[in-house]
PDB file of the backbone (N, CA, C, O) and the ligand in Angstrom, with CONECT records:
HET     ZN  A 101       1
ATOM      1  N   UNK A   1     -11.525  -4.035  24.881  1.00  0.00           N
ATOM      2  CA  UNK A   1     -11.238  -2.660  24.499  1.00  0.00           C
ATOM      3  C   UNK A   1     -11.863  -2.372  23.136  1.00  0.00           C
ATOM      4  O   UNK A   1     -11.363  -2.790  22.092  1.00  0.00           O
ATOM      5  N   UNK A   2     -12.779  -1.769  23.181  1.00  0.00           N
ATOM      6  CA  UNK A   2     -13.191  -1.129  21.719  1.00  0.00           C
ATOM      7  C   UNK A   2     -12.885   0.088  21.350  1.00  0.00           C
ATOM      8  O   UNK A   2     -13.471   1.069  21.809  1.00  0.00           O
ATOM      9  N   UNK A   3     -11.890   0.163  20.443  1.00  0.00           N
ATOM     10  CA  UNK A   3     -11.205   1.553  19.608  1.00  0.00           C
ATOM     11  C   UNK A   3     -11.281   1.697  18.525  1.00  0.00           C
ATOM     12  O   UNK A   3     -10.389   1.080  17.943  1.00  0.00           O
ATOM     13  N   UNK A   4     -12.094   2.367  17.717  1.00  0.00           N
ATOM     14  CA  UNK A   4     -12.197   2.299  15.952  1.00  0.00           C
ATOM     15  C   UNK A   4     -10.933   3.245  15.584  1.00  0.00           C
ATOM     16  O   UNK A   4     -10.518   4.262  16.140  1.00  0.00           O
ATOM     17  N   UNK A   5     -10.498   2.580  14.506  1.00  0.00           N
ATOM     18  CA  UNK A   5      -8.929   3.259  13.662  1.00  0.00           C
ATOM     19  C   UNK A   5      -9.956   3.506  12.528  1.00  0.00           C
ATOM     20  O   UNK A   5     -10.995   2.977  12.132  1.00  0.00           O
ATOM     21  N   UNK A   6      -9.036   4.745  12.135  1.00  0.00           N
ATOM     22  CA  UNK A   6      -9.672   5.731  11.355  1.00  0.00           C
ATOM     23  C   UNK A   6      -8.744   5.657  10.106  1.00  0.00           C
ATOM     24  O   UNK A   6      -8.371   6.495   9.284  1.00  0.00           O
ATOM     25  N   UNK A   7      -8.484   4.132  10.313  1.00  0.00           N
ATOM     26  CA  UNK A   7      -7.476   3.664   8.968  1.00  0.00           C
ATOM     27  C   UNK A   7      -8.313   3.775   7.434  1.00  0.00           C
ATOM     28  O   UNK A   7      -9.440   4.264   7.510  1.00  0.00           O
ATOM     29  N   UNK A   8      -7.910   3.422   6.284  1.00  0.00           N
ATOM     30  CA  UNK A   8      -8.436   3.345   5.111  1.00  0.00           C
ATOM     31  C   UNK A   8      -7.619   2.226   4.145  1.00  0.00           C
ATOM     32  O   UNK A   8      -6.572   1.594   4.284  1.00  0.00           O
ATOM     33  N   UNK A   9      -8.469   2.300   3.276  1.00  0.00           N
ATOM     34  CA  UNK A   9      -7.518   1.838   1.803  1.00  0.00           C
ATOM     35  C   UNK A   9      -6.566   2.824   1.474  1.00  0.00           C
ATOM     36  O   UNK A   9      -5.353   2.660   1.343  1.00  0.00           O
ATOM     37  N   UNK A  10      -6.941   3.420   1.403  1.00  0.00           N
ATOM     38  CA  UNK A  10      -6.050   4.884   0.715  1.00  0.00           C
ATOM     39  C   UNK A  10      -4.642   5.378   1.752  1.00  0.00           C
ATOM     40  O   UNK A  10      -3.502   5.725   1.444  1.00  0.00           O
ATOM     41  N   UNK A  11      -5.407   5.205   3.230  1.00  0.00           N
ATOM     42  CA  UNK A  11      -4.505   5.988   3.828  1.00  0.00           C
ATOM     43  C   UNK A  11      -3.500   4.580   4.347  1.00  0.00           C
ATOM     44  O   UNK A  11      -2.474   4.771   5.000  1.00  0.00           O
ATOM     45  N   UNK A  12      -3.903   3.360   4.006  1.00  0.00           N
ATOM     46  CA  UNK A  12      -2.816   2.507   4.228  1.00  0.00           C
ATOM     47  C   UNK A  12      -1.683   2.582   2.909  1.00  0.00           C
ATOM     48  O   UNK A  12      -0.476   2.492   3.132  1.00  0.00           O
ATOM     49  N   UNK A  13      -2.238   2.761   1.500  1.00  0.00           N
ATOM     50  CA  UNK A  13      -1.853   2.888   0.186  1.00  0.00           C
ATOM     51  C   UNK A  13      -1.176   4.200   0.367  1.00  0.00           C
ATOM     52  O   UNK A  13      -0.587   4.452  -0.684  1.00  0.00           O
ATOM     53  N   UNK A  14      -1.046   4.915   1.029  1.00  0.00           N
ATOM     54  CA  UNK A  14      -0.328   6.508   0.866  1.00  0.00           C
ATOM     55  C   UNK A  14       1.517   6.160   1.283  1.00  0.00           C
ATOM     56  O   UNK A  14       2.477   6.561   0.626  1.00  0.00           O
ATOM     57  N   UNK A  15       1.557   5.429   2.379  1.00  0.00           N
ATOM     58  CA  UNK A  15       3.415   5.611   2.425  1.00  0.00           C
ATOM     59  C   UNK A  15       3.681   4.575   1.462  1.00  0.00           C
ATOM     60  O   UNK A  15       4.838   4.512   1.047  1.00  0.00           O
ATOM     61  N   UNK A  16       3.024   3.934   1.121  1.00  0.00           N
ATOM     62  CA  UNK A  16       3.842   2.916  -0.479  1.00  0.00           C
ATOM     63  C   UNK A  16       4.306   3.746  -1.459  1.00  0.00           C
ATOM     64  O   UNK A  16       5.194   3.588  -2.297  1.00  0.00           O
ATOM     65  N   UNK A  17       3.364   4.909  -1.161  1.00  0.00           N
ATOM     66  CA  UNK A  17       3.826   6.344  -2.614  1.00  0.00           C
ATOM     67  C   UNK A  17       5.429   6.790  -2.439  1.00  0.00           C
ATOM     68  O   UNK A  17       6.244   6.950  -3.347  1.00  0.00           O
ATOM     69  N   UNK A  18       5.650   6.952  -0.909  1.00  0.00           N
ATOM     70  CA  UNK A  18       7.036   7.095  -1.027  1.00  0.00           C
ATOM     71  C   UNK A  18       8.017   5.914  -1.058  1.00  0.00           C
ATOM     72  O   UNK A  18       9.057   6.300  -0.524  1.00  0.00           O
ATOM     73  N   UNK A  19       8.072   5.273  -1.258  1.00  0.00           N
ATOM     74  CA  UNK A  19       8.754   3.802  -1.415  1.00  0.00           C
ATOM     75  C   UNK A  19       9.482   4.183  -2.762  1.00  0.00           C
ATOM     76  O   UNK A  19       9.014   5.032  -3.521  1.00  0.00           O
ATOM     77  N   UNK A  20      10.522   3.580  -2.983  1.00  0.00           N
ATOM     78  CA  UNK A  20      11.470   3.894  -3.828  1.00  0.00           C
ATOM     79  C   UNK A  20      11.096   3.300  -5.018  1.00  0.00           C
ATOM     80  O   UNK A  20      11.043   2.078  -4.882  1.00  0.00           O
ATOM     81  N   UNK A  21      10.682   3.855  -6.660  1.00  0.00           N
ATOM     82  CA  UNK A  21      10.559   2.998  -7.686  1.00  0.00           C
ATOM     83  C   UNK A  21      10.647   1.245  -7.511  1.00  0.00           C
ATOM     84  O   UNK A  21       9.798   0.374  -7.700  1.00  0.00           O
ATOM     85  N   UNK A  22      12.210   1.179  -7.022  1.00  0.00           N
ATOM     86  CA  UNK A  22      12.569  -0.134  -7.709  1.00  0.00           C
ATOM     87  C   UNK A  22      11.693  -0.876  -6.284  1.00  0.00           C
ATOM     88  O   UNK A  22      11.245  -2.002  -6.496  1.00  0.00           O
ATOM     89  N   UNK A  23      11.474  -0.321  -4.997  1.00  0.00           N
ATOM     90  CA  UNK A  23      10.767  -1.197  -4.294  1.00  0.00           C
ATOM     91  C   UNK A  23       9.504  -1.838  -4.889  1.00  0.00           C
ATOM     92  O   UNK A  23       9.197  -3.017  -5.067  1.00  0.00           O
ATOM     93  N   UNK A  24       8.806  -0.559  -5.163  1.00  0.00           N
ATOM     94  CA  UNK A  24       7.225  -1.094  -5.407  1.00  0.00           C
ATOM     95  C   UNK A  24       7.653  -2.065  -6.894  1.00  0.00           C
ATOM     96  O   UNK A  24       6.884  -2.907  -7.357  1.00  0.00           O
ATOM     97  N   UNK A  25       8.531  -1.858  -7.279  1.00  0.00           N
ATOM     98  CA  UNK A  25       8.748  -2.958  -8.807  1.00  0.00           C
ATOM     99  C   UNK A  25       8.624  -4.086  -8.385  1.00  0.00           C
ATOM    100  O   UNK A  25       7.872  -4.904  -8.915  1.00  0.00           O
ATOM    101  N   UNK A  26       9.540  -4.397  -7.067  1.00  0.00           N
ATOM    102  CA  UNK A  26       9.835  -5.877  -6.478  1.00  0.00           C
ATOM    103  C   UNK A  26       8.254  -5.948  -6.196  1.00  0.00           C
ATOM    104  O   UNK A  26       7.703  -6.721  -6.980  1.00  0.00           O
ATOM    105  N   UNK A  27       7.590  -5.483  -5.493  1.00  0.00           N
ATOM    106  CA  UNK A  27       5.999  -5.758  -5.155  1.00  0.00           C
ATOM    107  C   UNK A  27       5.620  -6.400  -6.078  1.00  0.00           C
ATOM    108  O   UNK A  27       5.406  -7.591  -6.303  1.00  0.00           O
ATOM    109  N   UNK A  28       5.531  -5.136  -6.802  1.00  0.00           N
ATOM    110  CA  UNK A  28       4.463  -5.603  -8.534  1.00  0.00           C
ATOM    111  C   UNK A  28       4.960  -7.008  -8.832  1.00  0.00           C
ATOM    112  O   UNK A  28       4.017  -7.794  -8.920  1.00  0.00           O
ATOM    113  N   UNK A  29       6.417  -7.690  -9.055  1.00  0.00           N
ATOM    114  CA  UNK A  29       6.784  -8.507  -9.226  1.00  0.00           C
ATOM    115  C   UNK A  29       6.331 -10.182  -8.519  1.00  0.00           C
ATOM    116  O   UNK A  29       6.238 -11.360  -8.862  1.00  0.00           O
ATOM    117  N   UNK A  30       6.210  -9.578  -7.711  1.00  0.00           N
ATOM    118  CA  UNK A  30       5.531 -10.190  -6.066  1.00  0.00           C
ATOM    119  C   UNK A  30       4.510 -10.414  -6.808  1.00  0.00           C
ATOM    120  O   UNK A  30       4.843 -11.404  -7.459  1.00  0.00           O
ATOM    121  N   UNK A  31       3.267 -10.055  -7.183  1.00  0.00           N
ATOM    122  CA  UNK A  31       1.929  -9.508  -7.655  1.00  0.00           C
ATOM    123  C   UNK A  31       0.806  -9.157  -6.701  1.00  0.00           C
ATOM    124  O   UNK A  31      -0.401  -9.381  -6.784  1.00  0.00           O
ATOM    125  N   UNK A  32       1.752  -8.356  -5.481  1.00  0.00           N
ATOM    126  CA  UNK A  32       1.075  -7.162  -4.273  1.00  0.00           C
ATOM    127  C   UNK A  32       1.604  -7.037  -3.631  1.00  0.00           C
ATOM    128  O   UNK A  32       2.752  -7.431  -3.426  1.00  0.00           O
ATOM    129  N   UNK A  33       0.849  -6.353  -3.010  1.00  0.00           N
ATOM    130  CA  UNK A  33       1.130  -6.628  -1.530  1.00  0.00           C
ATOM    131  C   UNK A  33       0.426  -6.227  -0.582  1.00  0.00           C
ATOM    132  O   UNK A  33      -0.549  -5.486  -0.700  1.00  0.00           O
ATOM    133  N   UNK A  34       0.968  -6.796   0.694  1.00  0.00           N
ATOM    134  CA  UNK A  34      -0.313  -6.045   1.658  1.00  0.00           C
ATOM    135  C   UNK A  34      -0.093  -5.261   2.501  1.00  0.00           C
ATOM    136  O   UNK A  34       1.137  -5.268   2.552  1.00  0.00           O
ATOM    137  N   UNK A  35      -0.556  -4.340   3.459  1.00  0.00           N
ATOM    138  CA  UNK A  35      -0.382  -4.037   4.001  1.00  0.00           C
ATOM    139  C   UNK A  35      -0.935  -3.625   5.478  1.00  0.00           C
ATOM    140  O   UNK A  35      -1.686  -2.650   5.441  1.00  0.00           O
ATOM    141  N   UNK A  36      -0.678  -4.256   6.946  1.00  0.00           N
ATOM    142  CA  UNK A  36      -1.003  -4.123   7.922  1.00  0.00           C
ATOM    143  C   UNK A  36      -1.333  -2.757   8.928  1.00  0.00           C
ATOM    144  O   UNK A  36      -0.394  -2.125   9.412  1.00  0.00           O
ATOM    145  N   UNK A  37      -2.378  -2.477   9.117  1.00  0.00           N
ATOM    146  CA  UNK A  37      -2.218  -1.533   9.955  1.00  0.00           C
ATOM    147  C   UNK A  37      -1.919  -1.318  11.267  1.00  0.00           C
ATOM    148  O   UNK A  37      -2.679  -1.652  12.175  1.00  0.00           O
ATOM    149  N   UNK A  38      -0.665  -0.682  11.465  1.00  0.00           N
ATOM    150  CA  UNK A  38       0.183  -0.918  12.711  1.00  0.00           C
ATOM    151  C   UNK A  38      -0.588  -0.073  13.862  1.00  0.00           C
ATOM    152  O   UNK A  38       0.144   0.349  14.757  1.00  0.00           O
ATOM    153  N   UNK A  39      -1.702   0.172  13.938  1.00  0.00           N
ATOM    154  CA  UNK A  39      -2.936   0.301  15.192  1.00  0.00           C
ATOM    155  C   UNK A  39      -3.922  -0.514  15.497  1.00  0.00           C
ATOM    156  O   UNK A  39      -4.336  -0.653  16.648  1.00  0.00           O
ATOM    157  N   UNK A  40      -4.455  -1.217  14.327  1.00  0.00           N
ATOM    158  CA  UNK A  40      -5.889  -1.792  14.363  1.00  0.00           C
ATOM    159  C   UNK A  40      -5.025  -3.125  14.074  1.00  0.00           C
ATOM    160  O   UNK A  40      -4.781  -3.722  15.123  1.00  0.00           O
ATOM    161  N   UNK A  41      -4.601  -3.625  13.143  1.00  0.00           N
ATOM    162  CA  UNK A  41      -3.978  -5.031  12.393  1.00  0.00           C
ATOM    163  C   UNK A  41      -4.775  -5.570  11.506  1.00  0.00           C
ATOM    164  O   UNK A  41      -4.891  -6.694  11.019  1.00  0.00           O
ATOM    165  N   UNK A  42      -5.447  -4.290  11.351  1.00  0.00           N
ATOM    166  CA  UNK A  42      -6.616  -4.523   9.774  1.00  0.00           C
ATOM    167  C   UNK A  42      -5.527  -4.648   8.573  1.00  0.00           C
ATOM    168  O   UNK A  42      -4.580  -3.902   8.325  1.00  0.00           O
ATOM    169  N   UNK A  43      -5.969  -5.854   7.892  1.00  0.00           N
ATOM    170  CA  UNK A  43      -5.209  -5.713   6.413  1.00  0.00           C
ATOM    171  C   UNK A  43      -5.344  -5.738   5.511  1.00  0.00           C
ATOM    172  O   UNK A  43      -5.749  -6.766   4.969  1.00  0.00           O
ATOM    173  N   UNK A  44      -5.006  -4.301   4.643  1.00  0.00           N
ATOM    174  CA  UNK A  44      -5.589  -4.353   3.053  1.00  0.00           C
ATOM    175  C   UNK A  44      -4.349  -4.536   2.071  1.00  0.00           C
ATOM    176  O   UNK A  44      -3.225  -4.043   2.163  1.00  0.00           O
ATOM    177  N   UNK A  45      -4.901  -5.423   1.065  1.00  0.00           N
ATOM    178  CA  UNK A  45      -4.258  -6.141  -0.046  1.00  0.00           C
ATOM    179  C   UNK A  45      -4.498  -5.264  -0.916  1.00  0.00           C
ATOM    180  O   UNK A  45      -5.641  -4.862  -1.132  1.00  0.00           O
ATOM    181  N   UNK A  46      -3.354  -4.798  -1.603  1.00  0.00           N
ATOM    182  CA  UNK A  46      -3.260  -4.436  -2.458  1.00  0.00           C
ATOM    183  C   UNK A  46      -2.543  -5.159  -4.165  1.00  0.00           C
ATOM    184  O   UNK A  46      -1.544  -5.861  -4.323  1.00  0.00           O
ATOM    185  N   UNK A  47      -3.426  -4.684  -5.093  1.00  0.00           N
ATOM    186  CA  UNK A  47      -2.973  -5.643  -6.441  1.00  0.00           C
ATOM    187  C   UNK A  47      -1.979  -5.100  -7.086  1.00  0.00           C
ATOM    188  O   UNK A  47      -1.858  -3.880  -6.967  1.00  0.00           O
ATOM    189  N   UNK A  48      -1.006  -5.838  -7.934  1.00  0.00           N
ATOM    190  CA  UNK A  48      -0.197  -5.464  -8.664  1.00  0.00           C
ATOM    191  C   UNK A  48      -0.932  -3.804  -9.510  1.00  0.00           C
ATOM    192  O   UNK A  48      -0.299  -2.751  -9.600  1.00  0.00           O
ATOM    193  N   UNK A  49      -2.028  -3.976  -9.899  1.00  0.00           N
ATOM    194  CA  UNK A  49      -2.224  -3.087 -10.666  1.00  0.00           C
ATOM    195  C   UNK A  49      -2.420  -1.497  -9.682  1.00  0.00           C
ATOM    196  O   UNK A  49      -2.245  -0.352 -10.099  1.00  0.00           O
ATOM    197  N   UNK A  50      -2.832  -1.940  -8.296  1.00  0.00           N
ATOM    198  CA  UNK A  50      -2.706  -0.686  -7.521  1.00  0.00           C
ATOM    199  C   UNK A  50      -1.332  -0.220  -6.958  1.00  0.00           C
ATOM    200  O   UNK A  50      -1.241   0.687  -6.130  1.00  0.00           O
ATOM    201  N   UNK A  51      -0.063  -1.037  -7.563  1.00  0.00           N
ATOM    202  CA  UNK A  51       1.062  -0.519  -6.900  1.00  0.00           C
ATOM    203  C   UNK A  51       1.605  -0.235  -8.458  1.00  0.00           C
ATOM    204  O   UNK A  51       2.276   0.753  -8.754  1.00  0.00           O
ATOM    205  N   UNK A  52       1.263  -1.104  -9.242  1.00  0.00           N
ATOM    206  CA  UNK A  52       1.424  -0.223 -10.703  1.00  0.00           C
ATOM    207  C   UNK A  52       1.067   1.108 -10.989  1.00  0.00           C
ATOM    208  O   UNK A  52       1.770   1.973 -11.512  1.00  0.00           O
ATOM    209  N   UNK A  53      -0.423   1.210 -10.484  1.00  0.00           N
ATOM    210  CA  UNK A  53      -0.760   3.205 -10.737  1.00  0.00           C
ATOM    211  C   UNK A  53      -0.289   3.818  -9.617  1.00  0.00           C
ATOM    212  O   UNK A  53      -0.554   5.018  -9.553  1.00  0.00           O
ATOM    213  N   UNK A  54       0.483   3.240  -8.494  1.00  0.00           N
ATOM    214  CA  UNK A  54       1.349   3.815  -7.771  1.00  0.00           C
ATOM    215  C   UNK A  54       2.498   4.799  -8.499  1.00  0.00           C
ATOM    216  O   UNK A  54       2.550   6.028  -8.456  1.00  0.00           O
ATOM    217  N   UNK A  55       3.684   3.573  -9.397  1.00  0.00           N
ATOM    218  CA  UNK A  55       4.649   4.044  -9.557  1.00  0.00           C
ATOM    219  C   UNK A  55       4.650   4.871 -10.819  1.00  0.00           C
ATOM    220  O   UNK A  55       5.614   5.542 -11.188  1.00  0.00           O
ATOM    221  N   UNK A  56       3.213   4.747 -11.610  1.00  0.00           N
ATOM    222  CA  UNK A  56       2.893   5.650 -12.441  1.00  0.00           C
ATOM    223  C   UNK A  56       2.893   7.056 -12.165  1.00  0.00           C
ATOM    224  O   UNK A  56       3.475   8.013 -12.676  1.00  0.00           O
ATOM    225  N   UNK A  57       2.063   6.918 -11.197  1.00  0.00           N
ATOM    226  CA  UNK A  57       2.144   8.493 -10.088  1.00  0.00           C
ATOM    227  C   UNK A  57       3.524   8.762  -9.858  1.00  0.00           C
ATOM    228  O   UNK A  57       3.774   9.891  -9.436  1.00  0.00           O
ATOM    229  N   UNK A  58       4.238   8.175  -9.996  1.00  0.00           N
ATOM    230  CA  UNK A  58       6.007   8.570  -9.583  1.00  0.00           C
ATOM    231  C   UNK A  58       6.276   9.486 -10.477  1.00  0.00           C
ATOM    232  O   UNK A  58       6.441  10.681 -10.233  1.00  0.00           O
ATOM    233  N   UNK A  59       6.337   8.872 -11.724  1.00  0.00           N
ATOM    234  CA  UNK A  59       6.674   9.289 -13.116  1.00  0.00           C
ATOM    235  C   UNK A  59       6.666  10.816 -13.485  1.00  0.00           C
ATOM    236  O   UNK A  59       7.372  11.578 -14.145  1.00  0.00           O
ATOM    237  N   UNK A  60       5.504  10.885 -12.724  1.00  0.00           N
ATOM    238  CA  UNK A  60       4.583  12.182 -13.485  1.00  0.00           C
ATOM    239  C   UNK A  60       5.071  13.283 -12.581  1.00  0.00           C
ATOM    240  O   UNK A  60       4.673  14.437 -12.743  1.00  0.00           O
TER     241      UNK A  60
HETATM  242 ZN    ZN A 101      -6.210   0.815  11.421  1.00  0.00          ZN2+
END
């Protein structure tokens, strides 16, 4: 079966935005995390510092 997912970095990185402060803290703490895409099972890693300018974006 060949099906291309029209997944991304970004658009896997977008529901971490709603994740609750203290979650993405535990991440950062972690130092990432990753995340699977529940169509394809492509997986992008994300670094402490991209779930850091995550919860920065909270802030603001
Ligand atoms: Zn995908």
């Amino acid at each position: 079966m060949s099906y291309s997912c029209s997944c991304s970095r970004e658009r896997a990185l977008a529901p971490l935005a709603l994740f609750p402060p203290d979650e993405i803290r535990e991440m950062v703490d972690e130092g990432g995390s990753d995340v699977v895409c529940q169509f394809c099972g492509r997986k992008y890693s994300f670094t402490r510092e991209d779930l850091l300018a995550l919860s920065a974006s909270h802030e603001a």
